[in-house]
N, CA, C and O atoms as a CHARMM CRD file, in Angstrom:
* protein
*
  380
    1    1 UNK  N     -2.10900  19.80600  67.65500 PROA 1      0.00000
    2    1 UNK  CA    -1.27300  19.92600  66.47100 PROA 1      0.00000
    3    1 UNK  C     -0.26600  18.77200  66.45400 PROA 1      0.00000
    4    1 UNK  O      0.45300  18.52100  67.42100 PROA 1      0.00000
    5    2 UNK  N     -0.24800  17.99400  65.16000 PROA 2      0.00000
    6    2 UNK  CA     0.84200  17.05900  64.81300 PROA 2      0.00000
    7    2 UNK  C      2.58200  17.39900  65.06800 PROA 2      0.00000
    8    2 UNK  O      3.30300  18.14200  64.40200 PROA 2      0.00000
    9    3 UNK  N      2.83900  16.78600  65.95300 PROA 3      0.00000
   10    3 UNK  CA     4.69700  17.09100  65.63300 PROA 3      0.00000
   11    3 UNK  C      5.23700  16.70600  64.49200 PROA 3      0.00000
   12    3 UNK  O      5.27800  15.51900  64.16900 PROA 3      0.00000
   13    4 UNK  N      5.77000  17.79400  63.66400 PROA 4      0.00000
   14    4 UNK  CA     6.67000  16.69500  62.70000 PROA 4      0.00000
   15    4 UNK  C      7.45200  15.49000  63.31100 PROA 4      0.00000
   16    4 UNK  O      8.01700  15.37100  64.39900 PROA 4      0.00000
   17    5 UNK  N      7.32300  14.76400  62.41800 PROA 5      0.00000
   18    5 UNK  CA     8.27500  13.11000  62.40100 PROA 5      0.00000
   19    5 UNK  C      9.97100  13.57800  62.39800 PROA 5      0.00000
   20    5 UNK  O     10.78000  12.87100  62.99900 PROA 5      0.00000
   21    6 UNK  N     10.31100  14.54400  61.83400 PROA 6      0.00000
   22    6 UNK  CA    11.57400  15.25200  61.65200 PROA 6      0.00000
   23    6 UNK  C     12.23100  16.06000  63.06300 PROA 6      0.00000
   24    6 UNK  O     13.39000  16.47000  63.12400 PROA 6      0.00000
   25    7 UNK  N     11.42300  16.15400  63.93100 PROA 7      0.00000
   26    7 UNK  CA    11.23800  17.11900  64.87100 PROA 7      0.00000
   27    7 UNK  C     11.62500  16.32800  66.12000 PROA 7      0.00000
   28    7 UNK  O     11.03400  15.25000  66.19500 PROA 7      0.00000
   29    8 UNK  N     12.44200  16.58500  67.08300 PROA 8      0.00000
   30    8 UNK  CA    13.18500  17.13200  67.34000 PROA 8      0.00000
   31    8 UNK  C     14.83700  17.04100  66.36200 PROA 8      0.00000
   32    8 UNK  O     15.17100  15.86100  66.24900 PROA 8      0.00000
   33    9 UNK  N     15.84300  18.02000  65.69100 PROA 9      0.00000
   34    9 UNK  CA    16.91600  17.46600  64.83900 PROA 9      0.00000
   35    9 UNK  C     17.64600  17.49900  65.81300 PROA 9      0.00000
   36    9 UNK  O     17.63500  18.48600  66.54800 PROA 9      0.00000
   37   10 UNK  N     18.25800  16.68900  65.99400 PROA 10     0.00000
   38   10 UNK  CA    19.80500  15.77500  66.97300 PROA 10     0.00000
   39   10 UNK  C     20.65200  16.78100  66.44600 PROA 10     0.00000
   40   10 UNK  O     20.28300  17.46600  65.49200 PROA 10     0.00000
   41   11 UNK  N     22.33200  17.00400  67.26900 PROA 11     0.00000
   42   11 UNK  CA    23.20000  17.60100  66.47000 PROA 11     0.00000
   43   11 UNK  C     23.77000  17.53400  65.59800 PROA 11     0.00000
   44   11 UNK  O     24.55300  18.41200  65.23700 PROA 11     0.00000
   45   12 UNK  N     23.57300  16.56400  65.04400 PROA 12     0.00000
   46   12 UNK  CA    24.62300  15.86800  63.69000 PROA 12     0.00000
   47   12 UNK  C     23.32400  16.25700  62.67300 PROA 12     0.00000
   48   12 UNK  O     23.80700  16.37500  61.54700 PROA 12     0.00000
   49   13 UNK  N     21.69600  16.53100  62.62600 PROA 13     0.00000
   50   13 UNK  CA    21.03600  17.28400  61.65900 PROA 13     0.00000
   51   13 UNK  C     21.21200  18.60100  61.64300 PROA 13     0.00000
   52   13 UNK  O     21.41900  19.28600  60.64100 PROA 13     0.00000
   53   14 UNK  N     21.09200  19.13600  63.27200 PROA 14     0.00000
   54   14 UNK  CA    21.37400  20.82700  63.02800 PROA 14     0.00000
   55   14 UNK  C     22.56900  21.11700  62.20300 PROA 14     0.00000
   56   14 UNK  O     22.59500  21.92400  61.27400 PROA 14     0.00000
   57   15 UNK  N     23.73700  20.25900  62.69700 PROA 15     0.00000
   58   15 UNK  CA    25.01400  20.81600  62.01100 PROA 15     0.00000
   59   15 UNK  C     24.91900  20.75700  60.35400 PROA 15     0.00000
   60   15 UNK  O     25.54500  21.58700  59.69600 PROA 15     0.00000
   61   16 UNK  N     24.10700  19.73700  59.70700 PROA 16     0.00000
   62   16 UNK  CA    24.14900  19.29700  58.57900 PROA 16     0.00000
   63   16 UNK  C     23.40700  20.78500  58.15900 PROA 16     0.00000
   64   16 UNK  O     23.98800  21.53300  57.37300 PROA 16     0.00000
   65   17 UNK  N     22.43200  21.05700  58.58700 PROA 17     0.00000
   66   17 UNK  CA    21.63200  22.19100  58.12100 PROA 17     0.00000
   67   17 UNK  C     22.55300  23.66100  58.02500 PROA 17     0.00000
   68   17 UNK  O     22.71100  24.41900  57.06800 PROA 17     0.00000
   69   18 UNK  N     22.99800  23.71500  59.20100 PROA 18     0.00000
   70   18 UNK  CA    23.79000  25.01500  59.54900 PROA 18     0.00000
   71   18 UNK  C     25.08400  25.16100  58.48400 PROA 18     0.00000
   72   18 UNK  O     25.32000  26.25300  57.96700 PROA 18     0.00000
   73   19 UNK  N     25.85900  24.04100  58.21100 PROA 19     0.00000
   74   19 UNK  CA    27.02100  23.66500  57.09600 PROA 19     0.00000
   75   19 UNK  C     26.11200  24.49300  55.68300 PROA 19     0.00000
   76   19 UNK  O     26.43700  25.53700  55.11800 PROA 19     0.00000
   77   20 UNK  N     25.09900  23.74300  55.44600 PROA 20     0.00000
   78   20 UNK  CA    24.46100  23.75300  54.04500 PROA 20     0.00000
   79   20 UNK  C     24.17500  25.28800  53.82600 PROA 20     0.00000
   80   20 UNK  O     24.59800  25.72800  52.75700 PROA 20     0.00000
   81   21 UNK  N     23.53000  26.17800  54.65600 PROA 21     0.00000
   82   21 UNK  CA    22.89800  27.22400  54.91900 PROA 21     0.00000
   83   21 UNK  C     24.52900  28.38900  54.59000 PROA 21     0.00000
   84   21 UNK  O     24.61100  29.22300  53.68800 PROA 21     0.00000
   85   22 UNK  N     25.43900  28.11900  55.46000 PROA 22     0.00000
   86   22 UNK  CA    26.80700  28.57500  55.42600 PROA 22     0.00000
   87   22 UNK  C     27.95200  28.28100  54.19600 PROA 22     0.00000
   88   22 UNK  O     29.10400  28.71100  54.25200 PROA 22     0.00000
   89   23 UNK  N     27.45500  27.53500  53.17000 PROA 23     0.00000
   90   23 UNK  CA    27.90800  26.69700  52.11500 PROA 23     0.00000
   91   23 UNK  C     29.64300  26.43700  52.46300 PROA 23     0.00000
   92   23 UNK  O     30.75000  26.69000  51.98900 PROA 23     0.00000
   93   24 UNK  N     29.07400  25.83500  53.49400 PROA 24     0.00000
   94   24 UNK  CA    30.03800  24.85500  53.73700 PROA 24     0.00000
   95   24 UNK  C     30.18900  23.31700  53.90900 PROA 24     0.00000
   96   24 UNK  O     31.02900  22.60000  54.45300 PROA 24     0.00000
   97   25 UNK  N     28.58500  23.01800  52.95600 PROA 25     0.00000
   98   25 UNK  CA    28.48600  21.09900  52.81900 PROA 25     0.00000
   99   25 UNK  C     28.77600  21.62300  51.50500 PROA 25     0.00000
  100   25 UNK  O     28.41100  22.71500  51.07100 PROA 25     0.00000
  101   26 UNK  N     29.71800  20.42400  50.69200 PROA 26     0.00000
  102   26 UNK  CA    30.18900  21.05300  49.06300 PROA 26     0.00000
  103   26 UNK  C     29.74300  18.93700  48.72100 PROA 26     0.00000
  104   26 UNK  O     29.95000  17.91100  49.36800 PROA 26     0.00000
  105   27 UNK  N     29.31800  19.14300  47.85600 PROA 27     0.00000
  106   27 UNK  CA    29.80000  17.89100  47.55500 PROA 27     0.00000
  107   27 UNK  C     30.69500  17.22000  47.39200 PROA 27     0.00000
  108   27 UNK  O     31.71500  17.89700  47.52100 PROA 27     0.00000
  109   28 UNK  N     30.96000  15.98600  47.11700 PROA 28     0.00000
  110   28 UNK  CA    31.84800  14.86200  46.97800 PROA 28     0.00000
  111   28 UNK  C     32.20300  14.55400  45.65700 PROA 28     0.00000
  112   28 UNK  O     31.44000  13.99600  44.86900 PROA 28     0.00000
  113   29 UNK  N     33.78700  15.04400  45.30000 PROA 29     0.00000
  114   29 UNK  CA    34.34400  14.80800  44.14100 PROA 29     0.00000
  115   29 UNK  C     34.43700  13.23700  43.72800 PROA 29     0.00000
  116   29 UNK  O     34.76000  12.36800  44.53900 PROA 29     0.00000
  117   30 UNK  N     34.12400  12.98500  42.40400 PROA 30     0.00000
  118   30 UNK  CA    34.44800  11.42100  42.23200 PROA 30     0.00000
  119   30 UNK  C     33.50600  10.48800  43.28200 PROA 30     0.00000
  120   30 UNK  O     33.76400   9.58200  44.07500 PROA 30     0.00000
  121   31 UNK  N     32.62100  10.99500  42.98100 PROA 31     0.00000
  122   31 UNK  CA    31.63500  10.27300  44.10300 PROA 31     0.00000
  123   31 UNK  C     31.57700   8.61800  44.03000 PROA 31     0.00000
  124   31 UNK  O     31.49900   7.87600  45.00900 PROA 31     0.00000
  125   32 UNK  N     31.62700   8.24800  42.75400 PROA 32     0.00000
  126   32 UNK  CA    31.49900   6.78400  42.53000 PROA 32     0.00000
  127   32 UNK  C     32.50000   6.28800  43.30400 PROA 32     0.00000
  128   32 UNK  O     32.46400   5.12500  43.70600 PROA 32     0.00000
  129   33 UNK  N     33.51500   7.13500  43.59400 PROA 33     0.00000
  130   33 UNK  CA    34.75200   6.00000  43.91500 PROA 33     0.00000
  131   33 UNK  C     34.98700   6.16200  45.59500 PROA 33     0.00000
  132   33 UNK  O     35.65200   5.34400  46.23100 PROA 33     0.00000
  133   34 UNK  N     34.39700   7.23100  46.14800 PROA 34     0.00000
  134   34 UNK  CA    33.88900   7.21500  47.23600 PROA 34     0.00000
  135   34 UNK  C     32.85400   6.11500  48.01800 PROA 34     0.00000
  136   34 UNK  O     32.79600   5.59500  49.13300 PROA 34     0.00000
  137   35 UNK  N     32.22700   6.08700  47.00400 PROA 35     0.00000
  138   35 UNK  CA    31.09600   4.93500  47.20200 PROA 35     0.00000
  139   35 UNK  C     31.50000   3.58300  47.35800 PROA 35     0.00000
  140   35 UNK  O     31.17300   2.78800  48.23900 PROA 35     0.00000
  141   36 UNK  N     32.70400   3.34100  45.80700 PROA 36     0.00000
  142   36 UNK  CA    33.24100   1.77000  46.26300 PROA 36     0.00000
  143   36 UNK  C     34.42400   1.52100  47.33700 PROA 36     0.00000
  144   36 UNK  O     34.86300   0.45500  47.76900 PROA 36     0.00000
  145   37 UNK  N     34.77700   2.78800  47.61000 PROA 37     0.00000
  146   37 UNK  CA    36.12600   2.84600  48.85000 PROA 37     0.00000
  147   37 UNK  C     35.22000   2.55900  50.15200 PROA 37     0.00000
  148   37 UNK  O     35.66800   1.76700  50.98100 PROA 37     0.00000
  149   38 UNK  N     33.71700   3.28700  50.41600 PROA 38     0.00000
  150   38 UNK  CA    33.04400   2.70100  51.62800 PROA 38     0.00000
  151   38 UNK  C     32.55100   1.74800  51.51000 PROA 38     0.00000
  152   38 UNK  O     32.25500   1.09900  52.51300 PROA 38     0.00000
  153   39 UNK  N     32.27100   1.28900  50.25400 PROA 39     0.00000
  154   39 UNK  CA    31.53300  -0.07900  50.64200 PROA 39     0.00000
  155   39 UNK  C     32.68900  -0.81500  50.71800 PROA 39     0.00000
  156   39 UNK  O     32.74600  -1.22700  51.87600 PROA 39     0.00000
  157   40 UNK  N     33.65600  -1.20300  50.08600 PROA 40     0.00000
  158   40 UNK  CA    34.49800  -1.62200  50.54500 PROA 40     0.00000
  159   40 UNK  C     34.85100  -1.99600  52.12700 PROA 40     0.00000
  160   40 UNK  O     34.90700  -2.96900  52.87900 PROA 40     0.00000
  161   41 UNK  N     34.99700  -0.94900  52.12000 PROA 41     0.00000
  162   41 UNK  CA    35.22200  -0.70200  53.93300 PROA 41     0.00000
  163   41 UNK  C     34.01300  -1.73700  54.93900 PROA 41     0.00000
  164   41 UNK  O     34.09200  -2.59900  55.81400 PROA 41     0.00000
  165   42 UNK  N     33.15800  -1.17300  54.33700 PROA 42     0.00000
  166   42 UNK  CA    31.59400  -1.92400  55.09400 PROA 42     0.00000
  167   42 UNK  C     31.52300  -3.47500  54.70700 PROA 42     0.00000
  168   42 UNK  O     31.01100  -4.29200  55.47100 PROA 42     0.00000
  169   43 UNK  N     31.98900  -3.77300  53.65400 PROA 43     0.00000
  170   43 UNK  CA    32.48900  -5.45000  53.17800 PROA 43     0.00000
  171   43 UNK  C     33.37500  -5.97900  54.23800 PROA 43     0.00000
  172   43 UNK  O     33.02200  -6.94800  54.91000 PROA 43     0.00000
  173   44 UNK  N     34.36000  -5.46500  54.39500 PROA 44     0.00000
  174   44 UNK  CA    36.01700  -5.76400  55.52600 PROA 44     0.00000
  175   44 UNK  C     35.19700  -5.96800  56.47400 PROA 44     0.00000
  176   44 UNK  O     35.23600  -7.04900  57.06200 PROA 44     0.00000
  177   45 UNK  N     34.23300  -4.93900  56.85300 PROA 45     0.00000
  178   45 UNK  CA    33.71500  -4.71700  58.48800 PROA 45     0.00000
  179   45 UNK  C     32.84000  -5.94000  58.39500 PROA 45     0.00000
  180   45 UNK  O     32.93000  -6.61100  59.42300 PROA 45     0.00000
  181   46 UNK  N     32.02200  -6.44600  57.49700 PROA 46     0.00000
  182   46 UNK  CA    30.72200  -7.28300  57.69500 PROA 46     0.00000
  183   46 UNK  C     31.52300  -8.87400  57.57000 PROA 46     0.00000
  184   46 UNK  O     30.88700  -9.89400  57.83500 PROA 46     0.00000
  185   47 UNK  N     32.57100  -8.91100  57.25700 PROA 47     0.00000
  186   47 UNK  CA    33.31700 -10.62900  57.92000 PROA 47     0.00000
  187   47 UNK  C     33.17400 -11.35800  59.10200 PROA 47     0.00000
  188   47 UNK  O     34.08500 -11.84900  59.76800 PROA 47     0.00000
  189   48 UNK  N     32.05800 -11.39700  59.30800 PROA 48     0.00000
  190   48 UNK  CA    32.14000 -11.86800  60.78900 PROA 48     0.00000
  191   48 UNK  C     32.05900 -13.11600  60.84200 PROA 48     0.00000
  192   48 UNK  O     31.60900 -13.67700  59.84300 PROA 48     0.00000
  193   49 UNK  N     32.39400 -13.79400  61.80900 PROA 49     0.00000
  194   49 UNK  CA    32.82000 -14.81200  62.23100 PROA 49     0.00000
  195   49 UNK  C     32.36300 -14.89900  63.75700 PROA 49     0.00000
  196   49 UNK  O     32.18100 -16.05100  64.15100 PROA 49     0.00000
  197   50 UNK  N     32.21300 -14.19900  64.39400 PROA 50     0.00000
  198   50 UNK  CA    31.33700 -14.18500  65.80800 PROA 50     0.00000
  199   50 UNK  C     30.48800 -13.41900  65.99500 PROA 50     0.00000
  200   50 UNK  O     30.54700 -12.23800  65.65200 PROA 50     0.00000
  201   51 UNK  N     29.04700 -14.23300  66.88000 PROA 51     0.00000
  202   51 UNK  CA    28.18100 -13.33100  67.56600 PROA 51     0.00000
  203   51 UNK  C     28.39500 -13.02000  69.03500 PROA 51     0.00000
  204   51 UNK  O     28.50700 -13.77300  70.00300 PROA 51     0.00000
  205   52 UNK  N     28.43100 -11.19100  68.89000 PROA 52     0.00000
  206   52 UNK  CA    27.65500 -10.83700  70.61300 PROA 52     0.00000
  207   52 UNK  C     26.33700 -10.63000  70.70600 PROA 52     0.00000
  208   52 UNK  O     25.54000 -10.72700  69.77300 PROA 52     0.00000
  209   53 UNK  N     26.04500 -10.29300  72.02300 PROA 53     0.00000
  210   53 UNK  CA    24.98800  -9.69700  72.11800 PROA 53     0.00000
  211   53 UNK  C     25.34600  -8.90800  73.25100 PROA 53     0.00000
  212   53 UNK  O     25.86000  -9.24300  74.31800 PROA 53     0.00000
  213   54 UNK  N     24.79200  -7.23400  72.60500 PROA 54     0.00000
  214   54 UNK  CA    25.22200  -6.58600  74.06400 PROA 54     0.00000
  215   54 UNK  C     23.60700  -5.58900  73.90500 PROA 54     0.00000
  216   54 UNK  O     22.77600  -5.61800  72.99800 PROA 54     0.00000
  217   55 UNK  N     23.63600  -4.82200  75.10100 PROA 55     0.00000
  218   55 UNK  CA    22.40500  -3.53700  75.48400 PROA 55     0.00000
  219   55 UNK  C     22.83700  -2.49900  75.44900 PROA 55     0.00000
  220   55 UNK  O     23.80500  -2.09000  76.09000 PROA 55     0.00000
  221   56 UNK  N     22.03500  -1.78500  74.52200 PROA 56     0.00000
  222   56 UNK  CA    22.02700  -0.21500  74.56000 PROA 56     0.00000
  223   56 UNK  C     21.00700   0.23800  74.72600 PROA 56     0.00000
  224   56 UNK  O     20.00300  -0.47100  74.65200 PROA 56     0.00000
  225   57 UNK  N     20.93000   1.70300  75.03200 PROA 57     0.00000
  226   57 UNK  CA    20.13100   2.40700  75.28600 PROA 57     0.00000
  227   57 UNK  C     18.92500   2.41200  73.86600 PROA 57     0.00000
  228   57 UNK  O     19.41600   2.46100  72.73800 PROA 57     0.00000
  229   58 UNK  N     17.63300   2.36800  73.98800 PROA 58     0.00000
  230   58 UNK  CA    16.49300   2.14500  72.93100 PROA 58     0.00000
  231   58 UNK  C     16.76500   3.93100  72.16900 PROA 58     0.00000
  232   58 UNK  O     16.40000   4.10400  71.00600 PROA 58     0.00000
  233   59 UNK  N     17.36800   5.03500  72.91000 PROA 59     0.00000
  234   59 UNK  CA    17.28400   6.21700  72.09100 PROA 59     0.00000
  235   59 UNK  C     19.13400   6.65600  71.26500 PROA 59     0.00000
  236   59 UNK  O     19.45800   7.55000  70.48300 PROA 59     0.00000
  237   60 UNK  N     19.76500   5.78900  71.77500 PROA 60     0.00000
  238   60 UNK  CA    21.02000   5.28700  71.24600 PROA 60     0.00000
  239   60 UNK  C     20.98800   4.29000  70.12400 PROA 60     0.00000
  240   60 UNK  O     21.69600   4.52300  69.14500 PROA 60     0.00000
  241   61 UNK  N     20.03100   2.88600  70.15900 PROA 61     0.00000
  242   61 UNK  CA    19.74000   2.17300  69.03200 PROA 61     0.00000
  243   61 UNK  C     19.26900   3.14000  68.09600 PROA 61     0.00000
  244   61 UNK  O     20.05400   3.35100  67.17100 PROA 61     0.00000
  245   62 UNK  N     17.85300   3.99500  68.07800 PROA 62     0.00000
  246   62 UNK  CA    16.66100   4.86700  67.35200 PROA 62     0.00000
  247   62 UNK  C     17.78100   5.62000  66.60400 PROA 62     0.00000
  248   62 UNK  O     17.74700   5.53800  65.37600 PROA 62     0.00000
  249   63 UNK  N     18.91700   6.45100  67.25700 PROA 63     0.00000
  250   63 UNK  CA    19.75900   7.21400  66.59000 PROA 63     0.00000
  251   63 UNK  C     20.87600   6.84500  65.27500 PROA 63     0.00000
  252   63 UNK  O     21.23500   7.43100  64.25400 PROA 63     0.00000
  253   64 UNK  N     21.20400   5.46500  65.97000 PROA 64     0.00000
  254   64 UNK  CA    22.22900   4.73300  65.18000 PROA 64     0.00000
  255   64 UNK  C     21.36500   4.31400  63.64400 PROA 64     0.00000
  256   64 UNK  O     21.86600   4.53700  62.54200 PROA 64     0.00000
  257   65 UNK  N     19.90400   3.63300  63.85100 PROA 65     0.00000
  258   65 UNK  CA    19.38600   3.11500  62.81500 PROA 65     0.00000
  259   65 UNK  C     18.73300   4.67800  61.82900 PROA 65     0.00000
  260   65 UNK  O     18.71900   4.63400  60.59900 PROA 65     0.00000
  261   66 UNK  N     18.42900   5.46600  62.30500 PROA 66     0.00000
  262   66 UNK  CA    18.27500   6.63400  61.42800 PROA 66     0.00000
  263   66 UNK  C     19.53900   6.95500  60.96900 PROA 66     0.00000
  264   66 UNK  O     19.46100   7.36500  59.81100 PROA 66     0.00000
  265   67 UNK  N     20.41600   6.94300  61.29600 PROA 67     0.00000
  266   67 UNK  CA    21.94900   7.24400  60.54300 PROA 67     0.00000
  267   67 UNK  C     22.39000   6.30800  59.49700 PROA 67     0.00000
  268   67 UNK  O     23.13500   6.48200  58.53300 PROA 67     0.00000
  269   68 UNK  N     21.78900   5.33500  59.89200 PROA 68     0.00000
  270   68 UNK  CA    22.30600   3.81000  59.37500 PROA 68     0.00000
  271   68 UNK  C     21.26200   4.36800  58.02300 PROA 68     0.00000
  272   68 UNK  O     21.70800   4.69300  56.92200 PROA 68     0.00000
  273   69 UNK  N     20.02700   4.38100  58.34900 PROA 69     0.00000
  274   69 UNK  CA    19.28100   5.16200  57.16700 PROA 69     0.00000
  275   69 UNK  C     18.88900   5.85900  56.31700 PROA 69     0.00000
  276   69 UNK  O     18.22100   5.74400  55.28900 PROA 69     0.00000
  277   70 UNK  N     19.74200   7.17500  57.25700 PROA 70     0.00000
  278   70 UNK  CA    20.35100   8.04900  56.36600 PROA 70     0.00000
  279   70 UNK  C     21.25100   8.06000  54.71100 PROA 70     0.00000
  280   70 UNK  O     21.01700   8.56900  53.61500 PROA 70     0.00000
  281   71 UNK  N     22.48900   7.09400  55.35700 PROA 71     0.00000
  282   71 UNK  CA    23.21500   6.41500  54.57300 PROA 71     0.00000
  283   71 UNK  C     23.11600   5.40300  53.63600 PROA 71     0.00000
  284   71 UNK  O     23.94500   5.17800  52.75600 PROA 71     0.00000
  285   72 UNK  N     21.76600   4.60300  53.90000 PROA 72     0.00000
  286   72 UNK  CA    21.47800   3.88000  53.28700 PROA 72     0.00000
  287   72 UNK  C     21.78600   2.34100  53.34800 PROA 72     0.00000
  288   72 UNK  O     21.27400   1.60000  52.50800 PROA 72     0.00000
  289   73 UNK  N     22.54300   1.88700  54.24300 PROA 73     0.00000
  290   73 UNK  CA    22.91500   0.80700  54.58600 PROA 73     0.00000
  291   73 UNK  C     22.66000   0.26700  56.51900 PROA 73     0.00000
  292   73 UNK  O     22.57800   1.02600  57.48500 PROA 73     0.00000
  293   74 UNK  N     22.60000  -1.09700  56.50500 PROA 74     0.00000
  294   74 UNK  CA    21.68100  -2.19700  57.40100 PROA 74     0.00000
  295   74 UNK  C     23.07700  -0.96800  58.59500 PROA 74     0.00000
  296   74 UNK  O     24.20800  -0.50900  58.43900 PROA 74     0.00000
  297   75 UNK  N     22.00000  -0.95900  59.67700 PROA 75     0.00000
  298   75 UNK  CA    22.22000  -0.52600  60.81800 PROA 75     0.00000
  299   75 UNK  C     23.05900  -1.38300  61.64200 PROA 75     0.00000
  300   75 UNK  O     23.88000  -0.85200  62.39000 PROA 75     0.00000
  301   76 UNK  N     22.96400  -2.46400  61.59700 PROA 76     0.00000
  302   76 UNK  CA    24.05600  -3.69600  62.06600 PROA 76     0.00000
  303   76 UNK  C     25.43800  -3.44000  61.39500 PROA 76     0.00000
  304   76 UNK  O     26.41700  -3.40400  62.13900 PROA 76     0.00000
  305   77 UNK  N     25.63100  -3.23200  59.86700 PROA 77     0.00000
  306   77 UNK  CA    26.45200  -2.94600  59.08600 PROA 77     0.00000
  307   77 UNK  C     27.50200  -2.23500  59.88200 PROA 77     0.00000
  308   77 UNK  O     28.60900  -2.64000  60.23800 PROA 77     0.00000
  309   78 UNK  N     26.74900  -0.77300  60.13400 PROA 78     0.00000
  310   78 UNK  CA    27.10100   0.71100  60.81500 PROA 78     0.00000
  311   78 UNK  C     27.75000   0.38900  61.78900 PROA 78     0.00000
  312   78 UNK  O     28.85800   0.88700  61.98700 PROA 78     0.00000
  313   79 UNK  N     27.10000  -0.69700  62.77900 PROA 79     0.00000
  314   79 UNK  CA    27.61100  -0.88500  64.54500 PROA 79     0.00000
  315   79 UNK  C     28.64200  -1.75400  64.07300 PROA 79     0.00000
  316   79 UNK  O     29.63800  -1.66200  64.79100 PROA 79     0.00000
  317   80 UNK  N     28.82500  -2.90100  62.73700 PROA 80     0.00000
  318   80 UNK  CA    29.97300  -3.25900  62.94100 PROA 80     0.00000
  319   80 UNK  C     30.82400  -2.58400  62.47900 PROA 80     0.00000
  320   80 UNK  O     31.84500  -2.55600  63.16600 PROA 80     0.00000
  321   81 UNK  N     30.84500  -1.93200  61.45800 PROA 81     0.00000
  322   81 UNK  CA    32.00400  -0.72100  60.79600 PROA 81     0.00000
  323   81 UNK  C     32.45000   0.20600  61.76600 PROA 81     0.00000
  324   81 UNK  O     33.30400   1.05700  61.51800 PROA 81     0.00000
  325   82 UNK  N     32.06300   0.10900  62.53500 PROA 82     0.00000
  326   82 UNK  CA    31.86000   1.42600  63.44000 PROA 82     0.00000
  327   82 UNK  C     33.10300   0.48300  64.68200 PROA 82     0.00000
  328   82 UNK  O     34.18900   0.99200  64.95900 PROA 82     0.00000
  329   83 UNK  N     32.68900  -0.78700  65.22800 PROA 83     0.00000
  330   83 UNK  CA    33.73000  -1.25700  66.14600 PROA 83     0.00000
  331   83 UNK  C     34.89700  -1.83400  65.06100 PROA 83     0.00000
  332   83 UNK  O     36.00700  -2.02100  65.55900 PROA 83     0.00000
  333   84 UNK  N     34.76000  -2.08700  63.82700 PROA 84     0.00000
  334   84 UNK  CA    36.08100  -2.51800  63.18200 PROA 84     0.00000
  335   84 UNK  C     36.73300  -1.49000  62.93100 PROA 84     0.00000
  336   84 UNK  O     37.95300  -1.65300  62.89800 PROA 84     0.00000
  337   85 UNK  N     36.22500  -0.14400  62.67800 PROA 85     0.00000
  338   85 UNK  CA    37.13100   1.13700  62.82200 PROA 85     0.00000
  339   85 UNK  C     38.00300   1.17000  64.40100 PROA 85     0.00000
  340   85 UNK  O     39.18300   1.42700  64.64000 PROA 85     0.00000
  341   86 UNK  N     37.13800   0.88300  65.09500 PROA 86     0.00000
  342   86 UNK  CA    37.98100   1.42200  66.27700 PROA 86     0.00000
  343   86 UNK  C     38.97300   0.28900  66.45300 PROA 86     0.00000
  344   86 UNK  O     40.14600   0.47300  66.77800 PROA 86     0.00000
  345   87 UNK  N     38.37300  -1.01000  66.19400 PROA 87     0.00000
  346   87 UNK  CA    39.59800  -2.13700  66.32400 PROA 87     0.00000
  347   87 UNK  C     40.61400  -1.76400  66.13800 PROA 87     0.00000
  348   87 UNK  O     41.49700  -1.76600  66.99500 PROA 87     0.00000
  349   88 UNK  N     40.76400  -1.28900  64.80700 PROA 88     0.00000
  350   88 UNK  CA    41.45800  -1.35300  63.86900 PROA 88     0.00000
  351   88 UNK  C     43.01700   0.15600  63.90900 PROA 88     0.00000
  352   88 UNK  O     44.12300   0.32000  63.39300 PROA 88     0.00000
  353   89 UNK  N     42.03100   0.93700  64.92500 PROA 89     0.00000
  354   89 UNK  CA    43.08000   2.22800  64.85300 PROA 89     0.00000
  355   89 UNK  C     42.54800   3.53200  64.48600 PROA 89     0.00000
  356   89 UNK  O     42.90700   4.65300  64.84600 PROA 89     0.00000
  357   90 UNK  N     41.12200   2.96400  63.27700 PROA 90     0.00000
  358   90 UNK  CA    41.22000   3.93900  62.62700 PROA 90     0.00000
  359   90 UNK  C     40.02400   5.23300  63.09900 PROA 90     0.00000
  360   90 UNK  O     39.62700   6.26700  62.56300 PROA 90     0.00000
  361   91 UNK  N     39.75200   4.54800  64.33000 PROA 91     0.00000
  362   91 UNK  CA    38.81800   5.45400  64.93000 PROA 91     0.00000
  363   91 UNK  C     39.00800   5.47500  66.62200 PROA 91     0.00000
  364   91 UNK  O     38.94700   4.41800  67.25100 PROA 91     0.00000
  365   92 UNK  N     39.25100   6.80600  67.31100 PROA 92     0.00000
  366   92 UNK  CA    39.65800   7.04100  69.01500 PROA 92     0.00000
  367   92 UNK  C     38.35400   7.72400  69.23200 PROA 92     0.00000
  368   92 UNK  O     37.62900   8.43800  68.53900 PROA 92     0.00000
  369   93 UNK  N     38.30000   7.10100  70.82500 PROA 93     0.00000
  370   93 UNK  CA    37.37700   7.72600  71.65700 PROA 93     0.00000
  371   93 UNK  C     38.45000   7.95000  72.77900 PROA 93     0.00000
  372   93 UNK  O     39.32200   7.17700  73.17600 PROA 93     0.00000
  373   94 UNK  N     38.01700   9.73800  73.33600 PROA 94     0.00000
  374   94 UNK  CA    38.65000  10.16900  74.35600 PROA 94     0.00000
  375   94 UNK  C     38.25600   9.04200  75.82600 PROA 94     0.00000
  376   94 UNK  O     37.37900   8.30400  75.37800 PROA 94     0.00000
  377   95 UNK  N     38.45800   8.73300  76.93700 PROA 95     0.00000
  378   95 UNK  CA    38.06200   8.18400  77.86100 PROA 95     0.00000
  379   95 UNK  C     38.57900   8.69200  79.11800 PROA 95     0.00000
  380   95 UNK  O     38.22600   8.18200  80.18100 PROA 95     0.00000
């Protein structure tokens, strides 16, 4: 028997499911302007001016680019929005 392609859901799908099921995913008021406030954001983040190169884990990349896909925007985008948030303040990791 075929596995679904969907199969195994990570926690960030179960939760999405479990929210929806509990109607507690509501949509997004003023969505358009949601949309140009992140892209926005993802514009600021994509200024780059230097390359790294670093290694991650291949099931850490797989996760990031399905999210990245989810959303709809380049997975590189994501990893840099993602360290210009934290640059920036606007995102903590416990350590």
């Amino acid at each position: 028997m075929k596995k679904n392609q969907f199969e195994p859901l990570d926690r960030y799908e179960k939760q999405i499911i479990e929210d929806m099921e509990n109607d507690r995913f509501v949509s997004v008021k003023n969505s358009k302007k949601e949309v140009k406030k992140y892209t926005q954001l993802f514009r600021e983040a994509s200024k780059k001016d230097k390359r790294i190169t670093i290694r991650v884990s291949s099931n850490d990349l797989e996760d990031i680019q399905k999210k990245a896909k989810y959303t709809g925007i380049p997975y590189q985008t994501l990893i840099a929005s993602i360290l210009h948030q934290f640059a920036s303040g606007k995102v903590q990791i416990d350590m």
